[in-house]
C-alpha positions as CSV (number, residue, x, y, z in Angstrom):
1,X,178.7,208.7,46.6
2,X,177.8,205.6,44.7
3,X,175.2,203.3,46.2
4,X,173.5,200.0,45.4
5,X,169.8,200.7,46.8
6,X,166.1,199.2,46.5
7,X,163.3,202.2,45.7
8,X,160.3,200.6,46.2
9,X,159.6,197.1,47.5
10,X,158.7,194.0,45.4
11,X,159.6,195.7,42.2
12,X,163.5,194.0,41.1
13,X,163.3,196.9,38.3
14,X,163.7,199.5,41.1
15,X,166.9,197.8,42.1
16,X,170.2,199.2,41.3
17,X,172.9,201.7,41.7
18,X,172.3,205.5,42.4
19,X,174.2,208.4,43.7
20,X,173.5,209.3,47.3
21,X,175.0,212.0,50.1
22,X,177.9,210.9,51.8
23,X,175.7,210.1,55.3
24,X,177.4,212.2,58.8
25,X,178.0,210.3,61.5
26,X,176.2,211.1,65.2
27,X,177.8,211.3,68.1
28,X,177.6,207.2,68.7
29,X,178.8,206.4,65.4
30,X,181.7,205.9,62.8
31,X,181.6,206.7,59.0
32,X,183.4,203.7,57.3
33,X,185.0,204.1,53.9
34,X,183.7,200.4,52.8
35,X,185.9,198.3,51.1
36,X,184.1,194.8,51.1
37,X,180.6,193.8,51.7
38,X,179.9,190.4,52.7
39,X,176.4,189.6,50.8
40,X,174.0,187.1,53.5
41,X,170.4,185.8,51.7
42,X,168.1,188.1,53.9
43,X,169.6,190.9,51.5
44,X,167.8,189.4,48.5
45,X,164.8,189.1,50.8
46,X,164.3,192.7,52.3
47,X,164.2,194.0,48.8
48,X,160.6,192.0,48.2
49,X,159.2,193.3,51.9
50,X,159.5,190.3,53.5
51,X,160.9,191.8,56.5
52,X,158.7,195.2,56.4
53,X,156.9,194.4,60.0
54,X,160.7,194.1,61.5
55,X,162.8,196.2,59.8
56,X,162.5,199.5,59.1
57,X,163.6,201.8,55.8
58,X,163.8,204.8,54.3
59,X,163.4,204.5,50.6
60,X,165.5,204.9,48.5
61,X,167.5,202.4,51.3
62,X,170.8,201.1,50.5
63,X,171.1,197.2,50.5
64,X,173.6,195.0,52.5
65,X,174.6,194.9,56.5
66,X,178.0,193.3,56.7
67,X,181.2,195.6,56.0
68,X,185.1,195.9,56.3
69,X,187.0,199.1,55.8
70,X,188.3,202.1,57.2
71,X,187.6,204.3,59.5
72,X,187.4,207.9,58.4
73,X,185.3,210.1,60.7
74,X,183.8,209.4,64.1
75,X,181.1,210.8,66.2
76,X,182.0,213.4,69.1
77,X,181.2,210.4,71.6
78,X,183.3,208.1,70.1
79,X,185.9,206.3,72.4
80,X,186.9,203.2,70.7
81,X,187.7,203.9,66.7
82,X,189.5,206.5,65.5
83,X,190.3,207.5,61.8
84,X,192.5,204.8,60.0
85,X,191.2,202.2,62.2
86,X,190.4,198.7,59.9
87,X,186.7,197.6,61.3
88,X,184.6,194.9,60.2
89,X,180.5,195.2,61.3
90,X,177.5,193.6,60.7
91,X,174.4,197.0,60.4
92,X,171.5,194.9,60.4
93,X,168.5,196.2,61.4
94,X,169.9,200.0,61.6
95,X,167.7,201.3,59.0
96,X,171.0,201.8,56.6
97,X,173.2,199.7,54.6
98,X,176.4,198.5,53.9
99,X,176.8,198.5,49.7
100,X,178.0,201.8,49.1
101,X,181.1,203.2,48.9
102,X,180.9,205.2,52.8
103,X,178.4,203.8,55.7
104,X,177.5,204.7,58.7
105,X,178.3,202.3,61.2
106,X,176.9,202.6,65.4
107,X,180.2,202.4,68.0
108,X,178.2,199.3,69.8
109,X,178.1,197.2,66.2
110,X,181.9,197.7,65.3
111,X,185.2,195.4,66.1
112,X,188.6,195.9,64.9
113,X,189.8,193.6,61.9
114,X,191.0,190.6,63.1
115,X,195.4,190.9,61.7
116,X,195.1,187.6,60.0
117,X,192.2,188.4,57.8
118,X,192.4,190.3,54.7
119,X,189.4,193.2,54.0
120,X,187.3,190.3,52.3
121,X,187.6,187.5,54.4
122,X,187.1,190.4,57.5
123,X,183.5,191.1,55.4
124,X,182.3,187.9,55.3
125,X,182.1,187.0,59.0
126,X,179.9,189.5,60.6
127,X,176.5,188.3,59.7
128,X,177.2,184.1,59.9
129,X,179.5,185.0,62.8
130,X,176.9,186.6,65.3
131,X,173.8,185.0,64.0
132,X,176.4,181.4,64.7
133,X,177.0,183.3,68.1
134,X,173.6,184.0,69.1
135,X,172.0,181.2,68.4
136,X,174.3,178.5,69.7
137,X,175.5,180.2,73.1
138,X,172.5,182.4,73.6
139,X,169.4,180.8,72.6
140,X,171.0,177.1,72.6
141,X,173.5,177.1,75.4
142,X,175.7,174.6,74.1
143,X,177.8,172.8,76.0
144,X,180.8,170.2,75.7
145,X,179.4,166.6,75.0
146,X,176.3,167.8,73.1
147,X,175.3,166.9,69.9
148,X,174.0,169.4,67.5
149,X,172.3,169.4,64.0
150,X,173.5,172.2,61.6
151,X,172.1,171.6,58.3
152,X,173.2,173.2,55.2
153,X,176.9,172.5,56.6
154,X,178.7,174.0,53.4
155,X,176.7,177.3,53.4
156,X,177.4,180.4,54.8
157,X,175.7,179.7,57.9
158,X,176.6,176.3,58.1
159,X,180.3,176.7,57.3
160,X,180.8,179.4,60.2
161,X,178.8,177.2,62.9
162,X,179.9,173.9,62.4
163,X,183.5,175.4,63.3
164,X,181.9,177.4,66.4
165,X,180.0,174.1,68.0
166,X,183.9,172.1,67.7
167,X,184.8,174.9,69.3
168,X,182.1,174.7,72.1
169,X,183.1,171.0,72.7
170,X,180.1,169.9,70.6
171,X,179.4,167.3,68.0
172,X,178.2,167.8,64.7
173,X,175.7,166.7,62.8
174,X,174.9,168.1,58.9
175,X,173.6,167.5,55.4
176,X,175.4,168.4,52.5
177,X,175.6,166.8,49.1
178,X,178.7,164.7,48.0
179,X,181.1,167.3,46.7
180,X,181.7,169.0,49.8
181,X,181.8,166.1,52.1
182,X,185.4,166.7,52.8
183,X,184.8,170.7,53.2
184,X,182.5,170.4,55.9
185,X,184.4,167.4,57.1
186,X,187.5,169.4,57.4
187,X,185.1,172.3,59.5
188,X,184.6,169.6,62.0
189,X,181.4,167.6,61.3
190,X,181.6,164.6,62.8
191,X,178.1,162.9,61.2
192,X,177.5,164.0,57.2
193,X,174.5,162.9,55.8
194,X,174.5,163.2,51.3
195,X,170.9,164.7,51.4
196,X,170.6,163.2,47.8
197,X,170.6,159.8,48.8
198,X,169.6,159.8,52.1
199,X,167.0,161.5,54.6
200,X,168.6,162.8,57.6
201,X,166.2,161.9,59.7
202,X,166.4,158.3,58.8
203,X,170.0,158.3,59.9
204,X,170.8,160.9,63.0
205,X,169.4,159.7,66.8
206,X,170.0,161.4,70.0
207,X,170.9,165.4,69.4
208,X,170.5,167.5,72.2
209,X,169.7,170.7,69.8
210,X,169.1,171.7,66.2
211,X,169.9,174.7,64.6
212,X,167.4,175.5,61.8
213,X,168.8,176.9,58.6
214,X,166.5,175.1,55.9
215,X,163.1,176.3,54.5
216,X,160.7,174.0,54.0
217,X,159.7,171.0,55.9
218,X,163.5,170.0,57.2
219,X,162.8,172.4,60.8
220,X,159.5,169.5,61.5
221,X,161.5,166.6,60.3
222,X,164.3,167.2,62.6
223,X,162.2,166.8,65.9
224,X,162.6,163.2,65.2
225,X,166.3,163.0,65.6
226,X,165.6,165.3,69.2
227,X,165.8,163.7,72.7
228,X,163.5,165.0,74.7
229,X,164.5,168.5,76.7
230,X,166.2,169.5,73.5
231,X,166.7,172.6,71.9
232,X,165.5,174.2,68.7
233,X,166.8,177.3,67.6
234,X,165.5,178.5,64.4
235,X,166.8,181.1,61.9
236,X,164.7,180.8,59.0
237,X,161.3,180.8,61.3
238,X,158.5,181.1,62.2
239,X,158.5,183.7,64.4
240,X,156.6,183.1,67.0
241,X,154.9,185.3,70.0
242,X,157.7,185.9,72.3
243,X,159.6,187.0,69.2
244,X,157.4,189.6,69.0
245,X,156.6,191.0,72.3
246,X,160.6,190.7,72.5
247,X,160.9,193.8,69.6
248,X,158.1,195.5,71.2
249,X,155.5,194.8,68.2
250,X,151.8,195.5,68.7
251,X,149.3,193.4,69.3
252,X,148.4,192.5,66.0
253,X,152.0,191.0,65.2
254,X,151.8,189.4,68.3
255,X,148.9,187.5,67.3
256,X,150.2,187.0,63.8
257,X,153.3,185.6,64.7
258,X,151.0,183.2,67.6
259,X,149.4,182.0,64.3
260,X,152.4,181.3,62.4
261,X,154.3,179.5,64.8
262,X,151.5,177.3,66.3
263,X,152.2,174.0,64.2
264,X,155.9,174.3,65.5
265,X,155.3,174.8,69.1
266,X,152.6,172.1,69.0
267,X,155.1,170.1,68.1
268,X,158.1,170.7,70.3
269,X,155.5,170.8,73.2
270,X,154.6,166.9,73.0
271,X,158.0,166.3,72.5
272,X,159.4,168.4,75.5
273,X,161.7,170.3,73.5
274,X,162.5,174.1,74.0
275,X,161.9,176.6,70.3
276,X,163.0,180.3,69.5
277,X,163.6,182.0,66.5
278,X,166.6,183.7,65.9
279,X,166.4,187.4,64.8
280,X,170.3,188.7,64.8
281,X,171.4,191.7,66.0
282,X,174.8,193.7,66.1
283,X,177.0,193.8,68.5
284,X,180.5,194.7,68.6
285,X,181.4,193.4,71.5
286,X,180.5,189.3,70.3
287,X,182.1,190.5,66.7
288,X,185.4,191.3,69.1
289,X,185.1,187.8,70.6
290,X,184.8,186.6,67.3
291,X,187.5,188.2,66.0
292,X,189.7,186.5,68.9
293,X,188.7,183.3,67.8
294,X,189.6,184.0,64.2
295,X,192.9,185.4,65.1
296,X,193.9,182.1,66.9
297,X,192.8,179.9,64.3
298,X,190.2,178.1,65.8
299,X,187.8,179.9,63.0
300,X,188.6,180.1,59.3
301,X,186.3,181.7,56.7
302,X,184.9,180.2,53.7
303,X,184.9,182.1,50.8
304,X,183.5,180.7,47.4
305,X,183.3,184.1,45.3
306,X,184.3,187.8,45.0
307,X,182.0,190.1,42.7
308,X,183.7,193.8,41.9
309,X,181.0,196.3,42.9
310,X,180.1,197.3,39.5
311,X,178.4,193.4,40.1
312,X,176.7,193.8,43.4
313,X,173.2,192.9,41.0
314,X,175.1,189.4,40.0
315,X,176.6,188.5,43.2
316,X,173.1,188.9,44.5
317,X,171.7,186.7,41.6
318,X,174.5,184.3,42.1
319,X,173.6,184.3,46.1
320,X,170.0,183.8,45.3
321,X,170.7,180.4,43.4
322,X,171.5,178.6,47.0
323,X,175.1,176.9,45.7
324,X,177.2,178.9,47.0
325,X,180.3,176.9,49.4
326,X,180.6,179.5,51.9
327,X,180.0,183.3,51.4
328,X,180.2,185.3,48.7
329,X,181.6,189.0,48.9
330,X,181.2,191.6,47.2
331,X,184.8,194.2,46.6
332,X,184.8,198.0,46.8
333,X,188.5,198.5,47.2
């Protein structure tokens, strides 16, 4: 089968398409016939061994974690899926990936395709919709009343958790720059700040959490909008200690990650405000939940552009230049 995989790390020239065995499934698992990958920016990022400590491959390793398609084969100890079923998954972190024409997909880290949603749209939720998830009901524990900072509102990220907090009962913060004032409006943001003219933190008082998409110095600036007893719930780092010890990492990465994250907590310690970093991981049964809320409406994806596969190098490119307004998707079928 045809494959879009990364041979060696840090080296783009070993990046591309090759022909690879049609994987088996195990008894816990599904083979999907893939018709749509949703592309997130960690996949442009794995390929240069950024996350070598947390995730692990074997190379050649096929890029991409989201997916929608079809069922065609399923493990011995499969109960839920059976062949012809329409799934969308997210496969982060399972050592595999999703930008080939059949993966391997765990039970546990499957849904069934919400009705309303075609194959693409289906692909472009997984990631945004359980990192959204996780972060603000899990880490965050946001609640009705609150107000909540979600830079980056017409992103991928953005675009997906804007609509979640409104659906939590929360208000909405974001930055965004003047041309999609009315998309993220639309979402739900109730306070927009143009990040061209203006600083956000020279404008927002009184949140109760921030979720941390930007690199860079935004995560800092944004404890001065914070009360105190806040939340911080970062997905773009650093990872800190209890990160660490959480995925069962030696000591080493314990320390490491101690190092890295010391300026942050510092920080949210003087200010009495609560920080974790955000590491997503499937789960089938949230992706259901999901799925629910899509169904009904509440949730609509954002699309901004479909690649045919023979493109999976330029959609990644195109990912990579930080414009897109809401996901971009890659088509198999």
């Amino acid at each position: 089968m045809k494959a879009f995989v990364f041979k060696r790390y840090g080296k783009p020239d070993q990046i591309g398409f090759a022909d690879v065995s049609r994987p088996l499934p195990k008894s816990d698992e599904i083979l999907v016939q893939v018709h749509a990958v949703g592309l997130n920016p960690i996949d442009n990022m794995v390929p240069k061994g950024t996350f070598k400590p947390m995730l692990k491959f074997q190379l050649p390793a096929t890029l991409g974690s989201d997916l929608a398609g079809v069922v065609v084969e399923v493990g011995s100890g499969v109960t839920r899926f059976k062949p012809g079923d329409a799934v969308f998954a997210s496969i982060f972190g399972s050592g595999t990936g999703s930008l080939a024409e059949f993966a391997i997909v765990p039970e546990k880290a499957a849904a069934l395709k919400p009705a309303n949603l075609d194959i693409v749209q289906a692909a472009s939720i997984p990631m945004v919709g359980l990192t959204s998830w996780q972060a603000l009901k899990d880490h965050i524990r946001l609640r009705p009343g609150q107000k909540v900072f979600i830079p980056a509102g017409s992103g991928g990220i953005g675009t997906f958790a804007i609509q979640l907090a409104k659906y939590l009962g929360a208000k909405v913060g974001t930055t965004t720059s003047i041309g999609n004032v009315d998309l993220v409006r639309s979402l739900g943001a109730d306070e927009v700040v143009d990040y061209k003219k203006q600083e956000f933190e020279n404008v927002l008082r009184d949140y109760d959490a921030v979720l941390g998409t930007v690199r860079g110095d935004a995560l800092l600036k944004s404890l001065q909008i914070l009360k105190p007893n806040s939340t911080v719930a970062s997905l773009i780092g650093p990872p800190d200690a209890a990160f660490a010890r959480a995925r069962g990492m030696n000591a080493f990465f314990t320390f490491v990650f101690g190092l890295l994250s010391r300026k942050i907590i510092n920080q949210v310690k003087k200010r009495g405000i609560a920080y974790s970093f955000v590491f997503v991981h499937p789960d089938g049964g949230q992706l259901a939940e999901i799925g629910k809320l899509l169904e009904s409406g509440h949730i609509r994806p954002v699309m901004d552009k479909v690649f045919p596969f023979e493109q999976a190098k330029e959609a990644l490119a195109y990912l990579a230049k930080g414009r897109a307004k809401g996901k971009v998707v890659v088509r198999l079928k």
